[in-house]
C-alpha positions as CSV (number, residue, x, y, z in Angstrom):
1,X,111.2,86.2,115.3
2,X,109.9,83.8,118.2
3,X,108.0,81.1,116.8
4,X,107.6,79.0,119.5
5,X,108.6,77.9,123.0
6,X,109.2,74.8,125.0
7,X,109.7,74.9,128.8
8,X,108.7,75.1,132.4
9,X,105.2,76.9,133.1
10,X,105.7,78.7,136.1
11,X,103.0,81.5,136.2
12,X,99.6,81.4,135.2
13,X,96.6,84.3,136.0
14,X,93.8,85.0,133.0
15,X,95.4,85.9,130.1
16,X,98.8,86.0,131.0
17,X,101.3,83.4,131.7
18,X,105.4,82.8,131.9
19,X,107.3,80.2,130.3
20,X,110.5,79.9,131.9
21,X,113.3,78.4,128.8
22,X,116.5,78.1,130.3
23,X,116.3,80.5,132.7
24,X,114.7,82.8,130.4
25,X,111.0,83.8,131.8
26,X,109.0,84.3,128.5
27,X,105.4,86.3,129.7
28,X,102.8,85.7,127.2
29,X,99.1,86.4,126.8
30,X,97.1,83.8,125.5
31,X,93.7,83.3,124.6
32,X,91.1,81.2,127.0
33,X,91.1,78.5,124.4
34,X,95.1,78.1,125.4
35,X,94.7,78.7,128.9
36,X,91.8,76.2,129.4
37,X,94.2,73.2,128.4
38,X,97.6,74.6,130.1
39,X,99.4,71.9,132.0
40,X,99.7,72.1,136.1
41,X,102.6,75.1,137.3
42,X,105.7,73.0,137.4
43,X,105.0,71.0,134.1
44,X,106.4,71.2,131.2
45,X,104.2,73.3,128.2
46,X,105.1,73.7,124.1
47,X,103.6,77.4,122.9
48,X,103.4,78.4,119.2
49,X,104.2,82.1,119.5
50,X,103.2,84.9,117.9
51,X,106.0,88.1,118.3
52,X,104.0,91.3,117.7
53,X,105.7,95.1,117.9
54,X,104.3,98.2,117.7
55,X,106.1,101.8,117.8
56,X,105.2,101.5,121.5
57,X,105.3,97.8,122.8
58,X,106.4,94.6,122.3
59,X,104.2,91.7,122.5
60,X,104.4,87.8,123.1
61,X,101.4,85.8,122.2
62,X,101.2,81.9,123.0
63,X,99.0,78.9,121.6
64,X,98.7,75.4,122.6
65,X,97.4,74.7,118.5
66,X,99.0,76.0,115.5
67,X,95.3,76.5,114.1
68,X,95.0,78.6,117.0
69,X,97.9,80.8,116.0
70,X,96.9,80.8,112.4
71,X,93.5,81.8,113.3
72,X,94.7,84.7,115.6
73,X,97.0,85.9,112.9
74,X,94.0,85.7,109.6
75,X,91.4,87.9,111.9
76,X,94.1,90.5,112.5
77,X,94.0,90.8,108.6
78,X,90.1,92.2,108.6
79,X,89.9,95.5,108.4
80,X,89.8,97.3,111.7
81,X,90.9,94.4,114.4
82,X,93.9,94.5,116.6
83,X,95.4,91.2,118.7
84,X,92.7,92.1,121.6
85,X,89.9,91.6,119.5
86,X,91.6,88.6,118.1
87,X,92.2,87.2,121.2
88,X,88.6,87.2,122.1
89,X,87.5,85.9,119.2
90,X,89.7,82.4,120.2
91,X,88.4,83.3,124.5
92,X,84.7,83.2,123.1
93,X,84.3,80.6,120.5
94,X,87.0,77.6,119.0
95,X,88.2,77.4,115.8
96,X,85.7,75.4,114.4
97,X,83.3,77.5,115.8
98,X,84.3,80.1,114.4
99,X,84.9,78.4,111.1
100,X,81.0,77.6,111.2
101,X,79.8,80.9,112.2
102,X,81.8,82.2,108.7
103,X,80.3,79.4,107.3
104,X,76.8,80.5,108.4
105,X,77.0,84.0,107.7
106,X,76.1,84.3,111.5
107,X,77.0,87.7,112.3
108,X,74.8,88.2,115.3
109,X,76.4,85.6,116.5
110,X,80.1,87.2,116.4
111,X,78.6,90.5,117.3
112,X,78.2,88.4,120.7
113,X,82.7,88.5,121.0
114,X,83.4,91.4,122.9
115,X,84.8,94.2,120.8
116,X,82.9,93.1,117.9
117,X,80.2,95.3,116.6
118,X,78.2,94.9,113.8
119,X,80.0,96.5,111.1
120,X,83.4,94.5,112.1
121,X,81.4,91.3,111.9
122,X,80.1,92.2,108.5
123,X,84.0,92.8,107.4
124,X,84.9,89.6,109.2
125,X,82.1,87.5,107.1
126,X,82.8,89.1,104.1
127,X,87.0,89.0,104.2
128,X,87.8,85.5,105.8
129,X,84.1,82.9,104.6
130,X,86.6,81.9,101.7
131,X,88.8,80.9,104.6
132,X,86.5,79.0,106.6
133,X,86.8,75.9,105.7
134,X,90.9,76.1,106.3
135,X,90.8,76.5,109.9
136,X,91.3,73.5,111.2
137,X,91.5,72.8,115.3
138,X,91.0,70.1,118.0
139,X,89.4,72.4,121.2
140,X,89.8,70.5,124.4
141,X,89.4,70.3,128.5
142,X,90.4,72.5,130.9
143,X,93.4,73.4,133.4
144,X,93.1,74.6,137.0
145,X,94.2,77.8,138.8
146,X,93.6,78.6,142.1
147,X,92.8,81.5,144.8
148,X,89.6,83.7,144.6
149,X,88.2,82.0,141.2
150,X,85.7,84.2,141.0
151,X,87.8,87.3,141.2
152,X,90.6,85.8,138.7
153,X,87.4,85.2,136.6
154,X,86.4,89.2,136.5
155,X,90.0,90.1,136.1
156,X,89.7,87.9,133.2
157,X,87.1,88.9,131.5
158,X,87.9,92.3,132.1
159,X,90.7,91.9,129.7
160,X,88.4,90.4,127.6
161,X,86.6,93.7,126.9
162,X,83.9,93.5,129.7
163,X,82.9,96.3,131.4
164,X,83.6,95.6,135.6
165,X,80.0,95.7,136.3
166,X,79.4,92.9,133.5
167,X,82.0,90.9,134.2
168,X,81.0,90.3,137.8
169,X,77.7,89.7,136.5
170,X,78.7,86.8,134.0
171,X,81.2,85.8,136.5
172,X,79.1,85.1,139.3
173,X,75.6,84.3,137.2
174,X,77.9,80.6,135.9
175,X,80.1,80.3,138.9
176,X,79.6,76.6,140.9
177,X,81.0,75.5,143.8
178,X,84.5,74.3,143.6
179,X,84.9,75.8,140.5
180,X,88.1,77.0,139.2
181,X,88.8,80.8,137.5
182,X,89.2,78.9,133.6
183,X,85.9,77.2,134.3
184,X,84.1,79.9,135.3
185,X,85.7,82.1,132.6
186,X,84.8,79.4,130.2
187,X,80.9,78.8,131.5
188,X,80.6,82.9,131.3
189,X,81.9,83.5,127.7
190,X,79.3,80.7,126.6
191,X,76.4,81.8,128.4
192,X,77.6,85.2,126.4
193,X,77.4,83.5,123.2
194,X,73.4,82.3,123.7
């Protein structure tokens, strides 16, 4: 339906963003792999989309890499996982990561992504290790938001699957001192991951 959009970022808060296209605002949630590389409001952005709708909603998901997409759209094939948990997946750990972890066999590992227990790692491993080695990504730096970074953080990770209390926790145990909401968002999900 949408598979991709060029134009002018101008909105950004943890996961969500809008992309206006010719006057058109396009609101998207993307994943904190995305959002870490998104260009400064004002600039210019190219999104691989991914148009998702249910009986109840419509959704627009953006990616800076086509692996990313791909990625999203192969976990959402495991039995039992929805776009949120997908979406984590690419927030918690990169493509190649990810394509190591499968590798591996590493379930506690993936049982470390929000949403993911044990059993749904144990489908993961078993439906997409033939697939590992065909995600294919280049992960990269970060972008800046600000206002209270630490709050935008929470809010974030929130989304993510955290519980409130948690989130605070994560948030505040990584934040530094000038750093923005993606860094701190980032720095949290990789303490999680340890």
């Amino acid at each position: 339906m949408i598979g991709r959009l060029k134009g002018i970022l101008i909105h950004k808060a943890p996961p969500w963003l809008v992309v206006d296209v010719h006057g058109v605002g396009y609101e998207l949630e993307v994943p904190m792999s995305t959002f870490y590389d998104l260009p400064e409001l004002g600039r210019e952005v190219f999104l691989f989309t991914h148009y998702a709708q249910k009986e109840d909603s419509v959704a627009l998901y953006g990616f800076l890499r086509e692996a990313e997409r791909r990625l999203f759209r192969d976990v959402q094939k495991v039995s039992g996982v929805g776009a949120k948990i997908a979406l984590a997946v690419l927030s918690g750990v990169s493509v190649d990561e990810f394509a190591r972890l499968l590798h591996a066999g590493d379930s506690a590992a993936l049982t470390r992504i929000p949403g993911i227990g044990k059993k749904t790692a144990e489908r993961m491993l078993l439906e997409l290790r033939d697939r590992a080695a065909d995600f294919a990504s280049g992960q990269g730096g970060g972008a800046s938001l600000r206002g209270d970074a630490i709050s935008e953080a929470i809010t974030a990770l929130q989304t993510l699957g955290y519980k409130p209390a948690e989130a605070e926790r994560m948030a505040k145990k990584v934040a530094a001192e000038g750093d923005e909401a993606p860094a701190i968002i980032r720095k949290a999900l990789q303490a999680a991951l340890r």
